[in-house]
C-alpha positions, -999 to +999 in steps of 0.1 A: -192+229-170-225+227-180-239+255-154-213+278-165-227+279-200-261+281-192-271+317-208-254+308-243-276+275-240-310+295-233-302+322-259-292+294-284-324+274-276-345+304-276-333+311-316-339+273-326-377+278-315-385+304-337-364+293-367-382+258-359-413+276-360-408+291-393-396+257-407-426+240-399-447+267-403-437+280-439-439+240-448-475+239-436-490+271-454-468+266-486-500+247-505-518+278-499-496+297-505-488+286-540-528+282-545-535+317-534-504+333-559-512+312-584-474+296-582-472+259-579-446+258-607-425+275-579-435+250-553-403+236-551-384+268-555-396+286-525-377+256-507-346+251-524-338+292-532-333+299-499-313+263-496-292+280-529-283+312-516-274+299-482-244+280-496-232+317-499-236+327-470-222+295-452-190+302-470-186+333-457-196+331-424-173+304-423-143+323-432-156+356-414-161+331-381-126+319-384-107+354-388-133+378-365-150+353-342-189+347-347-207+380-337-203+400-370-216+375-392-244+364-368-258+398-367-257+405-403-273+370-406-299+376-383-305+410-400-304+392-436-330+363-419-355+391-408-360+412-438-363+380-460-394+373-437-408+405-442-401+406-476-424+377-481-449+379-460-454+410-479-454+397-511-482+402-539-468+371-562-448+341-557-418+352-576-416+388-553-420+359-524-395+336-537-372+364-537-379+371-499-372+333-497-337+338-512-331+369-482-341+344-457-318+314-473-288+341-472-292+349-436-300+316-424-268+305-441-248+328-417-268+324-388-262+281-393-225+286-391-218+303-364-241+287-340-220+257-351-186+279-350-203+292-310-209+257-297-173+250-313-157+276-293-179+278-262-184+242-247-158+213-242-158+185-262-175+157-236-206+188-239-215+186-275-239+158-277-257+174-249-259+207-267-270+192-297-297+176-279-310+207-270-311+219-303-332+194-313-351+197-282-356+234-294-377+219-319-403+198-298-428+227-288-424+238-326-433+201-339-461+197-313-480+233-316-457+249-347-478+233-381-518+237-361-505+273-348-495+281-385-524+268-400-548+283-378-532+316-387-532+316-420-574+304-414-577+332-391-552+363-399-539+352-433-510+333-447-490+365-438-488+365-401-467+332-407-439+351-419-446+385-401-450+371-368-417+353-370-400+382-383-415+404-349-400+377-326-365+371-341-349+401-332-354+400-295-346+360-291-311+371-309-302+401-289-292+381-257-273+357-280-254+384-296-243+393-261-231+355-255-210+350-287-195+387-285-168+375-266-160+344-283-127+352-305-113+336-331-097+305-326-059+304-319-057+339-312-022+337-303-005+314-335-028+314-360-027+340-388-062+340-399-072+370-380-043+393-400-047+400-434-028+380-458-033+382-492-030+344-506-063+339-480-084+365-492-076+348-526-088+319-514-117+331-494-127+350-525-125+316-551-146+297-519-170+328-524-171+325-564-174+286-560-203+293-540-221+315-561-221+290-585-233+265-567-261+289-557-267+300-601-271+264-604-296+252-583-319+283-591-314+275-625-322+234-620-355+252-599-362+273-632-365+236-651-395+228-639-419+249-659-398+244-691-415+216-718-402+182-705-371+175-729-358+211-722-364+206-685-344+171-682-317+185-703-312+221-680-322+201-645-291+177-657-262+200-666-275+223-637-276+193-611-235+180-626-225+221-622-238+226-585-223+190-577-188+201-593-191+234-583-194+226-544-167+200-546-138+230-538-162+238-509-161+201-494-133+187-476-110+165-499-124+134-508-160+140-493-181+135-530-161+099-524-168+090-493-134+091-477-133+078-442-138+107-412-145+137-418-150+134-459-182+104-452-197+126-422-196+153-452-211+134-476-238+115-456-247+150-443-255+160-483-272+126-488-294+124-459-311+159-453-316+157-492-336+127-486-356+132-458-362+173-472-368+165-500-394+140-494-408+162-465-426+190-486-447+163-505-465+150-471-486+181-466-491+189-502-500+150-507-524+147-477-542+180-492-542+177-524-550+138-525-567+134-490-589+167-490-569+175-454-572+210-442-541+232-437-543+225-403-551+188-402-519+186-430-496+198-402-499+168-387-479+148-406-449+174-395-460+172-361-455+136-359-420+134-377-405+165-359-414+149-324-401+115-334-368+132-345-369+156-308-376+124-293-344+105-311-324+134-303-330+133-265-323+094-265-295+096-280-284+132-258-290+107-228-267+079-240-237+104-250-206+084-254-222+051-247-239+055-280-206+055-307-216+086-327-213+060-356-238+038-346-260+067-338-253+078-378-261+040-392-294+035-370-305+073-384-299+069-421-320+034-417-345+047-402-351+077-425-348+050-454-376+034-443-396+064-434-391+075-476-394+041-488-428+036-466-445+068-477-436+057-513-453+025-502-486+041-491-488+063-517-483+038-545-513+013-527-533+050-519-533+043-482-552+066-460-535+099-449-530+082-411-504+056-428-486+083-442-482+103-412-474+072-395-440+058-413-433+094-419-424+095-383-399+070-386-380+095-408-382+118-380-368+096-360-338+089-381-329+126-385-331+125-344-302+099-342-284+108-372-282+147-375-273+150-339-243+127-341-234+143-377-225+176-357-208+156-333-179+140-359-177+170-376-166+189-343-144+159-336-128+158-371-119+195-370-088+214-356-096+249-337-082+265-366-108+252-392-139+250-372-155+277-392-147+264-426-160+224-416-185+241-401-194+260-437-186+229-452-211+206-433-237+235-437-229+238-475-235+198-479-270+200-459-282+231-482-265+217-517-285+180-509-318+191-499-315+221-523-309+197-553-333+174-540-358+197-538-348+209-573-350+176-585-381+166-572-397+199-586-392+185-621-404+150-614-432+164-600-441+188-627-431+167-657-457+141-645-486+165-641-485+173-606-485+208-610-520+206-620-532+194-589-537+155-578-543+134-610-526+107-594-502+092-571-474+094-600-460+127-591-458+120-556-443+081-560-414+098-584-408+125-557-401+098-531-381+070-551-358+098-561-349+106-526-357+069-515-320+065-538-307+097-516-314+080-484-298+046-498-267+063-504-268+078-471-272+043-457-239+031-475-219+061-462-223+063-429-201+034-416-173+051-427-178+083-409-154+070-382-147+073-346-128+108-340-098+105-313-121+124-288-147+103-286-125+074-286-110+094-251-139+100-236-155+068-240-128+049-233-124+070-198-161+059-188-169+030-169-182+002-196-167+016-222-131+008-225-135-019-252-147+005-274-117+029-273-097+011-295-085+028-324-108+023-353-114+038-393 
């Protein structure tokens, strides 16, 4: 099965190098970045725009997935994805960049879905922990060469190139996988209505739309807090935080803000625990050069070590397949990326050396290996043919909204205690971690009730060792 599918895997692969590239990359120049335009107030929002605006595109690459099949909306996404890269690696200020940020966010969004909607469609069942594993092994030569390459770019050719280069390479990695997904229909072709028009779904599909620009309106507005004097900040960060919270909940499965068991929990630990680890991610490299003197280059390394412990997690956990319970997988993750938070907190409040922090950072790393992976895995299992496009929005929309309002949040912890000066202190950077220490915390006290989908409990209770744990459980 897996032989047959080979060319969709190395097309796949190919496009999660490069957009691993660009994630590591963008995260190791960003200090510069914000130094050179003179925009550290907008720190924060050059992360969490593009996070905003992707909501919107999720929800309709979700819907467009469902009806068409994937290849429409993944070519307008790539197209979307590549002229927010150029856009700001041309940039003259940070707000012309942020807005080739929220280009990028928008076709990203897309492009997210309907990988998810491809693997969906393309691979059994028994496959998807091993193609997730590859996804996340897509991002091992990125962690190991991705934040040096980018910082010895922006040294040697400029800040730029970082965003250029990527831009150059995109289109050719996604031409072969336009090829593969082309003939990957909707689902159901034969009963379900969703590829005909009917008017009471486009009324629907246009509310999900509206719901998701509001969502979007929100968190650029919680980013817009930050500068604002500090009571006027908490007071717009607050109400804009509640709106995108209430505004996603039509996006979400029913029950997922309460942690329903299945499908609702993988929902909600997949806001919770990209939030956490995100959102405490951007603050490593600004902390270790702003507090430790660290080079751009030398910064990266505090990437490289968590992306290769999370590649390294992922692979593990590929290789066990369904003698790990995806569940487990899910617990051990959000524990280890708990203590990965709660130890850089703990380093930075006792000013440990740099080392320490790049150190326990890996061990969030590790738990986004174990848990992410598996997250993917209930969500396929939890969804019907017919409404793998729109779980696969709504696990996308619930990674965006929690890093995006974590990153938001952050921003105006981090501003309102002076960090936007520069390093007066380890304040800034200690309220930036606690507040997605409590992310990561919740994410912990979600995930047992993520469940064990009926597919998984039929193909582990068909391999050898594992019937015991085939019996039916919440």
């Amino acid at each position: 099965m897996w032989r047959a599918r080979r060319t969709t895997a190395y097309a796949m692969f190919a496009l999660v190098v490069l957009v691993a590239f660009e994630s590591f990359a963008v995260t190791t120049v960003m200090p510069q970045v914000a130094d050179v335009l003179d925009g550290r107030s907008l720190y924060a929002f050059a992360f969490a725009g593009p996070l905003a605006t992707g909501v919107v595109g999720m929800v309709v690459a979700g819907t467009w997935a469902d009806r068409r099949g994937p290849a429409a909306p993944f070519t307008a996404g790539v197209a979307l994805f590549v002229v927010g890269l150029l856009v700001a690696g041309a940039a003259s200020t940070m707000p012309l960049l942020v807005v080739g940020r929220l280009a990028q966010g928008l076709g990203g969004g897309v492009v997210n879905v309907t990988l998810l909607v491809a693997v969906a469609r393309a691979y059994p069942a028994v496959l998807h922990p091993r193609v997730f594993a590859w996804f996340s092994t897509a991002w091992v030569l990125p962690s190991i060469v991705g934040p040096a390459l980018a910082g010895l770019v922006a040294d040697l050719a400029g800040w730029r190139w970082v965003f250029l280069g990527v831009a150059v390479l995109v289109v050719p990695a996604a031409v072969p996988l336009l090829g593969a997904v082309r003939g990957l229909g909707r689902a159901g072709q034969d009963a379900d209505v969703r590829g005909t028009d009917h008017p009471a779904q486009d009324d629907a599909a246009a509310r999900r739309v509206g719901w998701a620009l509001l969502v979007a309106v929100a968190v650029l507005a919680l980013n817009l807090a930050a500068p604002l004097p500090a009571p006027w900040a908490l007071v717009l960060a607050g109400g804009a935080a509640v709106t995108a919270v209430a505004a996603s909940r039509p996006l979400l499965p029913p029950g997922a803000l309460r942690g329903r068991p299945g499908l609702p929990s993988v929902i909600l630990t997949r806001l919770l625990l990209p939030g956490a680890f995100f959102g405490a991610q951007v603050y490593v490299p600004y902390l270790l050069v702003e507090r430790d003197g660290w080079g751009t280059t030398a910064s990266g390394l505090g990437l490289s070590a968590a992306a290769l412990a999370w590649s390294a997690a992922s692979v593990a956990q590929g290789r066990l397949g369904v003698r790990l319970r995806s569940r487990t997988a899910v617990r051990i993750g959000t524990a280890l990326v708990l203590a990965g938070v709660a130890g850089a907190a703990g380093a930075t409040v006792l000013e440990l050396p740099g080392g320490v922090v790049v150190a326990v950072w890996a061990l969030a790393g590790a738990g986004m290996g174990f848990g992410s992976s598996r997250l993917n895995v209930l969500l396929l299992g939890w969804s019907a043919p017919q409404d793998q496009g729109r779980n696969s929005a709504a696990n996308s929309i619930a990674d965006s909204v929690g890093a995006a309002l974590a990153l938001a949040l952050t921003g105006v912890v981090v501003v309102a205690t002076g960090g936007a000066a520069g390093y007066t202190g380890p304040g800034p950077f200690v309220g930036a971690f606690a507040l997605t220490a409590v992310l990561a915390l919740g994410a912990v006290l979600v995930a047992p009730r993520v469940g064990v989908p009926p597919a998984e409990r039929q193909v582990s209770g068909s391999v050898p060792g594992t019937a015991a744990a085939s019996a039916p459980t919440t």
